[in-house]
GULUM-541482 format. One line per 4 residues: their letters; for each residue z, x, y of C-alpha. Coordinates in pm, whole numbers. Layout:
<atoms>
A> Z:X:Y  ...;
</atoms>
This chain:
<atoms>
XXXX> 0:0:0  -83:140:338  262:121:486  450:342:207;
XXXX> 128:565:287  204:583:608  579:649:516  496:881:300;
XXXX> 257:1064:583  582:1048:773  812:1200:536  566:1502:470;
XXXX> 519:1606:886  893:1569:913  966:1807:624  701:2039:760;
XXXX> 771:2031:1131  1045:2156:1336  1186:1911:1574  1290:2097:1901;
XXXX> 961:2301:1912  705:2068:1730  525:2363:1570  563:2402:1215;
XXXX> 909:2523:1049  921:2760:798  794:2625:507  477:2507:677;
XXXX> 414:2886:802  488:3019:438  221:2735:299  -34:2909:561;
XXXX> 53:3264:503  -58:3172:88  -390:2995:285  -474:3263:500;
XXXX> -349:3529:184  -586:3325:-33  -911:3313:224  -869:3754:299;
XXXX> -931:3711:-141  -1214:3469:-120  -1396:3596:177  -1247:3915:342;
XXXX> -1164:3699:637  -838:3949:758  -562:3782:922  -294:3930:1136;
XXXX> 112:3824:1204  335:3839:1513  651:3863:1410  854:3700:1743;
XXXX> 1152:3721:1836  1360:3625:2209  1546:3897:2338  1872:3859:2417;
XXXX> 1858:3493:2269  2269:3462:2211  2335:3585:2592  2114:3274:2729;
XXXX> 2317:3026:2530  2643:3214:2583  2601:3201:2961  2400:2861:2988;
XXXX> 2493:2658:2708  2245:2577:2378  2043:2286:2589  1950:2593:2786;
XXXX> 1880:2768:2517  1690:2455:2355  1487:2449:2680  1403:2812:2689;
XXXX> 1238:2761:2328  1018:2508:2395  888:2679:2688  819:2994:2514;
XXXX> 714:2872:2217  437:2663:2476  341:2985:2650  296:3141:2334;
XXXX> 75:2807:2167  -186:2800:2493  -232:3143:2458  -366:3077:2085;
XXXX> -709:2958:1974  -760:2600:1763  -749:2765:1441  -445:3009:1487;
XXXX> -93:2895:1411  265:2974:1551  538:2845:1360  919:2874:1340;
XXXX> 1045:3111:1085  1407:3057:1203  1666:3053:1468  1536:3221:1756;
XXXX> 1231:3415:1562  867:3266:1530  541:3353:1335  194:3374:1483;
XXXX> -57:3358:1243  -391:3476:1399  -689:3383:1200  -989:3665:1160;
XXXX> -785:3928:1346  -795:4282:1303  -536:4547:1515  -727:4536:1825;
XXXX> -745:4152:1835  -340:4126:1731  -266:4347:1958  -452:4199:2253;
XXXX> -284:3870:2163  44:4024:2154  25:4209:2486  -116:3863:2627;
XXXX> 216:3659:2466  479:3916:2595  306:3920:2922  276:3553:2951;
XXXX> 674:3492:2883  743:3718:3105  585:3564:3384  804:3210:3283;
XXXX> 1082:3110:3508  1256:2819:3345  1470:2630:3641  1848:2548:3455;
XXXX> 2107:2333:3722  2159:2659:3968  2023:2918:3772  1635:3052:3656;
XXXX> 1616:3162:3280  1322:3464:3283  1310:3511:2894  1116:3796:2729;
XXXX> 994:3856:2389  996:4125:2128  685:4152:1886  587:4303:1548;
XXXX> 277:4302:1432  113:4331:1077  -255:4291:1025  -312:4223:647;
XXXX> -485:4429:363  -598:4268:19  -334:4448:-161  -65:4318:79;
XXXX> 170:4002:-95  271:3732:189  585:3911:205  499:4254:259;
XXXX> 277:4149:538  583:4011:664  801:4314:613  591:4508:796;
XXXX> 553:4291:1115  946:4257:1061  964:4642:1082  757:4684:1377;
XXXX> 969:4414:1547  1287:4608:1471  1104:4919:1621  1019:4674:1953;
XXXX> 1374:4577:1996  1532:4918:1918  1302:5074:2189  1392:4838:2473;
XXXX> 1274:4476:2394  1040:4315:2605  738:4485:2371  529:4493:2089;
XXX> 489:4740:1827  209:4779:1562  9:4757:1368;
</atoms>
């Protein structure tokens, strides 16, 4: 019947979606990695990660409170989606972190798209009661190989993002 359809349509974008930023959560981003892992096998088509993460992500909720916090990742997480084409993907891997998924991407194309995103949030000035929140991001990236599993694609753009916040935040590192 069309209405348990529906319901059923319902229950599937609410288990796949997270709710504050409206980009998928992480269960949707690992079902892409495996789609993205499974076209670079069928067709060579690479892909690249960003491996995000907002600096200093405890402070803003510390001195703001978590709606602050809320607000601030929306509006990154915004910057970051108009700053992607129609077929790449950003989702929420957890907390405070986020996973770009760029589509036919090799280092120089990650890279441009990571200088672009750290640039972008930057430039953001989120207005909180008396206060303006200027967030920054820190980025690792991974471009992946046909040997690479989902999750060592992963590690890497994980490492590089440890290397981005241990030299200062605000940055990218990799591939």
């Amino acid at each position: 019947d069309l209405v348990a359809l529906e319901r059923a349509k319902q229950m599937e974008k609410l288990a796949l979606m997270d709710p504050l930023t409206a980009v998928g959560n992480r269960r949707f981003t690992e079902r892409v990695l495996s789609d993205r892992a499974a076209q670079l096998q069928r067709e060579g088509t690479g892909y690249a990660v960003l491996f995000i993460d907002l600096d200093h992500f405890k402070s803003i909720n510390d001195t703001h409170g978590h709606d602050a916090g809320d607000a601030v990742l929306v509006a990154v997480v915004r910057t970051i989606e108009s700053n992607l084409r129609s077929f790449d993907f950003i989702g929420r891997w957890g907390g405070e972190e986020f996973i770009v998924i760029l589509a036919d991407a090799d280092s120089a194309a990650a890279t441009a798209v990571a200088m672009r995103c750290c640039s972008l949030v930057q430039s953001c000035a989120i207005p909180w009661n008396d206060a303006t929140i200027r967030p920054t991001i820190s980025i690792g990236v991974a471009v992946a190989d046909h040997a690479d599993t989902n999750g060592e694609v992963i590690a890497r753009a994980d490492t590089n993002l440890y290397l981005a916040k241990s030299t200062g935040r605000d940055r990218y590192c990799g591939p």
